[in-house]
C-alpha positions, -999 to 999 in steps of 0.1 A, spaced: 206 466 243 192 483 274 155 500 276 154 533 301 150 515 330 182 498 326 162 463 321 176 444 292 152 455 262 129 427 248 128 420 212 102 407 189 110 373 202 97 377 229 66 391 216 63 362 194 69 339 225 41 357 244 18 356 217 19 314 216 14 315 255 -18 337 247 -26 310 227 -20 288 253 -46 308 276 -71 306 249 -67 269 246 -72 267 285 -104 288 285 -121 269 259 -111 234 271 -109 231 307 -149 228 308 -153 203 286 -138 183 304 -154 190 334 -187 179 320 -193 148 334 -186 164 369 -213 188 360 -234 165 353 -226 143 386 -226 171 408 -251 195 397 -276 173 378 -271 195 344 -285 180 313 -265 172 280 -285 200 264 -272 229 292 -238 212 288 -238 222 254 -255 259 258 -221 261 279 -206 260 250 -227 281 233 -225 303 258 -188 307 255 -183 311 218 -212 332 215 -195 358 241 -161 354 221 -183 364 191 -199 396 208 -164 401 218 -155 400 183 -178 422 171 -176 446 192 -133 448 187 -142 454 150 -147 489 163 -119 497 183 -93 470 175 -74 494 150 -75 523 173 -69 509 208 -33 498 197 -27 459 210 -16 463 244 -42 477 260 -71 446 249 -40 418 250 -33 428 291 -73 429 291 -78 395 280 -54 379 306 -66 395 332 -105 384 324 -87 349 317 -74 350 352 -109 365 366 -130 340 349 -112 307 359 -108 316 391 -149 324 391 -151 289 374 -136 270 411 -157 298 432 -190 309 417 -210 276 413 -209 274 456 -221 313 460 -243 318 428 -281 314 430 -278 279 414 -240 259 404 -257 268 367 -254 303 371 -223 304 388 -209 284 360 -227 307 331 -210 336 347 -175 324 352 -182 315 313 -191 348 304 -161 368 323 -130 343 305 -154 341 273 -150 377 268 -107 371 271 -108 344 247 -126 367 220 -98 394 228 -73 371 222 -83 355 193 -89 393 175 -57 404 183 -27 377 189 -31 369 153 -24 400 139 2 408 157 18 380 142 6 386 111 28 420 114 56 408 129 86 412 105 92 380 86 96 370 46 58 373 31 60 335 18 63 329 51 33 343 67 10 313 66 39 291 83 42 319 109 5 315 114 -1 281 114 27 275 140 13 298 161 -23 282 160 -2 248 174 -1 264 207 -37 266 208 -30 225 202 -6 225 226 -21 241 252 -53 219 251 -29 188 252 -14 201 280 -51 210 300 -65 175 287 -36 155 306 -27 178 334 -66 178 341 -70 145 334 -42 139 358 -56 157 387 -89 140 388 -73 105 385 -56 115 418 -77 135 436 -113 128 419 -141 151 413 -144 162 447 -114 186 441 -118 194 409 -122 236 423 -82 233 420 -81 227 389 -95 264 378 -71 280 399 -40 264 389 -44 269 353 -51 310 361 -15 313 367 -6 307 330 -27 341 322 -17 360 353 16 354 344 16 362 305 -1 395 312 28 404 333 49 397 300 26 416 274 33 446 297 67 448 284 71 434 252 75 453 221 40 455 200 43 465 163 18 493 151 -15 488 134 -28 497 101 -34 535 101 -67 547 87 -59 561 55 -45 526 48 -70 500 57 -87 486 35 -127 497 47 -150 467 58 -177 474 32 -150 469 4 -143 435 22 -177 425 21 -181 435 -14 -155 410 -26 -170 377 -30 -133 364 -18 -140 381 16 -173 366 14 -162 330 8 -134 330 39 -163 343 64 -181 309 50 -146 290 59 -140 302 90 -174 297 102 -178 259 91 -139 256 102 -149 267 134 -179 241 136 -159 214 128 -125 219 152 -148 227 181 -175 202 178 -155 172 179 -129 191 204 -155 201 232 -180 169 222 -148 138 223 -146 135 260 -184 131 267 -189 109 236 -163 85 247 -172 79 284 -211 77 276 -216 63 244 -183 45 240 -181 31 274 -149 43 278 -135 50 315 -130 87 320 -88 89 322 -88 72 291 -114 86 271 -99 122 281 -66 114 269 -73 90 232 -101 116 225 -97 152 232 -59 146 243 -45 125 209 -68 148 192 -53 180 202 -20 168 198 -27 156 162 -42 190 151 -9 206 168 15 181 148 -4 189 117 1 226 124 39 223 131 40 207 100 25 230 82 45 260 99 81 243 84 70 232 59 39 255 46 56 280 25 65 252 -1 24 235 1 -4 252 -16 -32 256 11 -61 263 -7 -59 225 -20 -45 212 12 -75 228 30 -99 206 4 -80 174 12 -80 182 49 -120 187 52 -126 162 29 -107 138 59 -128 154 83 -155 146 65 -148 103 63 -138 111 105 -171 128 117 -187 96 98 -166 67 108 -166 84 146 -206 75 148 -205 43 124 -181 24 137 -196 0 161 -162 -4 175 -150 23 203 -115 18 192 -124 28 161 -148 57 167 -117 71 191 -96 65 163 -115 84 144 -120 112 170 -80 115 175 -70 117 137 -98 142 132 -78 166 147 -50 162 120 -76 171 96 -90 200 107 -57 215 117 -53 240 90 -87 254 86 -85 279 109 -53 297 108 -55 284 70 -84 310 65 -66 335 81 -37 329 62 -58 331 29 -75 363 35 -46 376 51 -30 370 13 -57 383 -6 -62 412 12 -29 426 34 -45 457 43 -76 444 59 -61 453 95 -69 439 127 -108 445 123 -107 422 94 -89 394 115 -118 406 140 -146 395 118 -126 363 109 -130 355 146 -168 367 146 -177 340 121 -150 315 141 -167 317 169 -199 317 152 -191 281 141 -177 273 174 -206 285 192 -230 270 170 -219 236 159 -211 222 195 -248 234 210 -264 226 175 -248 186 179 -260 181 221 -302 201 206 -298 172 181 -289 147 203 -311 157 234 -335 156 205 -332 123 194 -327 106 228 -364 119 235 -377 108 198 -398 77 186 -398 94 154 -372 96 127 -342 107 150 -350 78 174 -352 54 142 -317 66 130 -308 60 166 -316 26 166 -301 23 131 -263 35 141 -241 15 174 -255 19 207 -245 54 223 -259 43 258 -295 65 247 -273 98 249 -283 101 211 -249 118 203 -242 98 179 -262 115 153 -256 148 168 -223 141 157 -232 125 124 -249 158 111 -219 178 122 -200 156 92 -218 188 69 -197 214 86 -166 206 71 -182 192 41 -193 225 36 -160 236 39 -146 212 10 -174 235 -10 -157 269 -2 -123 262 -3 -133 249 -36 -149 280 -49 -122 296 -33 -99 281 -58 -121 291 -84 -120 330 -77 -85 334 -71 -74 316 -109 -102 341 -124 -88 368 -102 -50 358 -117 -62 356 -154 -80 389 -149 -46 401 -134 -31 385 -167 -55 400 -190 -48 435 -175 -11 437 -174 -12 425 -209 -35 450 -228 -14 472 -205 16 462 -230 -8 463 -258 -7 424 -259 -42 408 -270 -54 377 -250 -81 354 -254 -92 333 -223 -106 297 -233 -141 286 -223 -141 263 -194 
């Protein structure tokens, strides 16, 4: 099959394809910082604290970026804000190796190169996952399809943590500008890609389901709650692991990259994969209990452990646990409500982000915090393995509530959707003129 220009025409395998290499991007965008925190801290003298409002800085852009695509995300089409979001991918990473030598101060240069990709990244989370969403496939397997396409956000941060990480070793930090630049070509060349490919359409108007009738449901109300906290826990260990090994753990940079962020990002892809062939036959509100409840015992056996084995260990397998939560909460509300559109997968990302944003800058206040305390913070301090007076370890400690939070949700989550099926039951059997009497619990 030929499109007009005599071109072979590109199927929906393709878009699928491009849509885990937009993934890809927003795993590069988010992660390729991170790791360059302890060169910003070298170099430019910036303080744990303004490491994390980074960060912050990032997700809370995403977020604004979010919101703002609640509007228009339904109307636009996809093509126009997916070739958008590569090419302020591109823009912003190549600011990243440029700005901090022509900006006022390296902070600002850094803060704005954050800004322009941040801005990307919140495109692509709004609208790569509903496209998939609509792509045809069988409905039991929709949180499969979802999951394995959050494992390219995994893979894509594997891939930055050890090509980075590979650079450095070789070249050290006094090179680390090239670093920025060659990771742009992965956006330049996917928005090349989303010129082409086939996009399906989105929900019309008279169709969607409106976004005060979402935020009526308590349902709707429960998955922002899960998306937020899931949000808070992936990224808080993701954008905190590399720091927390080289300066509390004593372990050397390479290494600390690769058994922290690196094993951690490849776990939370594995668990993903798994998940996508496997998914349709597991129930995921349950799973997503089981999995924060191991985040849970991870967060605290990360800062208990007086062993940096261990607490690495611990960092690495966290990423198997907190695999599902995100595209899991898609997935969920994407069940409960299939007519929510892309401006409900839009204010998914909102309260993703929020999490994101939040937890990572809440954990370096905290530790900042306690580093300078003599109070109770510096008291815990003492009380928990040396973190060479960094203090992160008990930022990290009181991140363990994010995804016990979590456990809380996907519980009452549980909860709504068996009263929501007996309600279901009750109605389709007065229907037949069937009487039904629901036990006390």
């Amino acid at each position: 099959m030929r499109g007009g220009t005599g071109r072979p025409a590109l199927t929906y395998t393709a878009t699928r394809r491009a849509c885990y290499t937009g993934f890809v991007t927003q795993a590069v965008v988010n992660n390729l910082a991170p790791l360059l925190f302890i060169v910003f801290q070298t170099s430019y003298d910036v303080p744990v604290e303004m490491l994390g409002r980074l960060v912050l800085l990032n997700f809370g852009v995403q977020l604004l970026t979010d919101l703002a695509a609640v509007r228009f995300a339904d109307r636009t089409g996809y093509r126009i804000p997916l070739v958008l979001a590569h090419a302020l991918a591109v823009l912003g990473l190549v600011l990243l190796a440029v700005a901090p030598a022509v900006a006022p101060t390296p902070y600002v240069g850094l803060c704005v190169a954050v800004i322009v990709y941040a801005i990307g990244g919140g495109l692509l989370e709004v609208m790569v996952s509903p496209v998939v969403e609509s792509l045809p496939s069988p409905q039991e397997g929709k949180a499969a399809a979802m999951s394995l396409l959050h494992s390219f956000y995994c893979w894509g941060q594997v891939a930055v943590v050890g090509g980075t990480t590979a650079v450095l070793a070789m070249t050290g930090f006094g090179s680390w500008q090239v670093l920025p630049l060659l990771w742009a070509v992965v956006p330049a060349v996917n928005l090349v890609v989303f010129l082409r490919v086939p996009l399906p359409p989105t929900v019309p108007d008279e169709h969607r389901l409106s976004l005060r009738s979402l935020f009526g449901a308590p349902a709707f109300v429960c998955a922002l709650v899960l998306m937020m906290t899931a949000g808070a826990a992936e990224l808080t260990m993701s954008q905190w692991s590399s720091f927390f090994a080289e300066t509390s753990l004593g372990v050397a940079k390479t290494w600390g990259d690769l058994a922290g962020p690196g094993l951690f990002a490849a776990l939370m892809g594995v668990g993903r994969i798994v998940y996508g062939l496997w998914g349709a036959r597991i129930p995921l509100a349950p799973t997503m209990i089981g999995a924060g409840s191991l985040s849970v015992v991870c967060y605290l056996v990360a800062t208990l452990s007086p062993s940096p084995v261990v607490s690495l260990a611990a960092c690495a397998l966290c990423g198997l646990a907190v695999s599902i939560m995100w595209p899991g909460t898609f997935s969920l509300a994407a069940a409960r409500f299939p007519l929510g559109g892309a401006a409900m997968f839009a204010v998914l990302a909102v309260m993703g982000d929020l999490g994101g944003a939040v937890g990572p800058w809440l954990t370096g206040a905290v530790a900042d915090l306690t580093a300078a305390s003599t109070g109770l913070l510096g008291s815990l301090a003492a009380a928990l393995p040396d973190d060479g007076g960094t203090g992160l370890r008990v930022g990290l400690l009181g991140a363990a509530v994010f995804p016990l939070v979590l456990v809380v949700c996907a519980t009452v989550w549980t909860a709504l959707g068996r009263r929501a099926a007996e309600s279901a039951g009750v109605l389709a059997a007065a229907e037949a003129g069937i009487e039904v009497t629901i036990p006390e619990r």
